[in-house]
N, C-alpha and C positions, 0 to 999 in steps of 0.2 A: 284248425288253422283259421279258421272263421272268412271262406272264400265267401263271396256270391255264386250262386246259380251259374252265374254266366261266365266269370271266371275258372269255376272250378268245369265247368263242360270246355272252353276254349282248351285246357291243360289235358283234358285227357285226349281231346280232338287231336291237338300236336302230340303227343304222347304217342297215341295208335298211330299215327300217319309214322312219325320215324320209327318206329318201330319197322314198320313194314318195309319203309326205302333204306333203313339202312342194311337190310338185305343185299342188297347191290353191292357195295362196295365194301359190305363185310364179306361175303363170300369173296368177290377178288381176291382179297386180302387173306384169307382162309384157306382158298386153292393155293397161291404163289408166293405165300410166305410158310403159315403154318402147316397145313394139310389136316387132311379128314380130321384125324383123332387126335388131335393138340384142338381142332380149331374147337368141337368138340369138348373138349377141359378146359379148355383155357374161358370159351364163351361161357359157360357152366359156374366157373370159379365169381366172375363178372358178373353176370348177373345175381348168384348168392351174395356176392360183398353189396348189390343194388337193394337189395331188398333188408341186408342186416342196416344198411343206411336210412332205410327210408321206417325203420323201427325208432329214430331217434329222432326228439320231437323238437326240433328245429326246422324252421323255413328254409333255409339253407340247406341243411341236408336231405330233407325230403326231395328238392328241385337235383341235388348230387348223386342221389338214390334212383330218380327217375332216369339221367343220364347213362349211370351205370348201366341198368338194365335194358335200355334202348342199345348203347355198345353189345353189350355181349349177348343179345339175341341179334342182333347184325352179323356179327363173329360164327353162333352156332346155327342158326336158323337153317342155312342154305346146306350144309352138310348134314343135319338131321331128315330135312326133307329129301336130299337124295340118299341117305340109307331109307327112307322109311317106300319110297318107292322102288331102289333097287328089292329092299326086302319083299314086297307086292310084284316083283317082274316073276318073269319066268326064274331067276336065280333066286330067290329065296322062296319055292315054295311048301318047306315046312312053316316059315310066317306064314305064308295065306293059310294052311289048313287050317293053324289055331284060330283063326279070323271067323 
């Protein structure tokens, strides 16, 4: 794509950062629309369509690629992490033995 240095770090800087805040108001949106295992498919589906985008070699769709996959780990992020600790509680401990 022929970024700068400094371009191409500021993009991943906002990249990581929504990644992680739109944890927030994808899980809202996860818990009181979708639920666990839709938010789960759904964020899953979203991010695979982000990453078939950002295989196509246009400016545009790499920035539409990045988008996607920011949504839909917002979507599943926050219902993966509460299986992966229910899994880890006292309620899943045949997860922990394998661990």
């Amino acid at each position: 794509m022929g970024l700068t240095d400094k371009v191409a770090t500021s993009i991943y800087g906002l990249y990581t950062a929504a990644v992680y805040l739109a944890a927030l108001p994808g899980g809202w949106f996860a818990d009181r629309v979708l639920g666990a295992q839709k938010a789960v498919w759904y964020g899953g589906i979203i991010i695979a369509l982000g990453h078939f985008t950002l295989a196509i070699p246009r400016t545009q769709a790499f920035y539409l690629g990045l988008i996607l996959v920011v949504l839909g780990t917002g979507v599943a992020q926050a219902e993966c992490e509460r299986d992966g600790r229910r899994a880890l509680s006292g309620r899943g401990s045949a997860a922990r033995r394998r661990l």
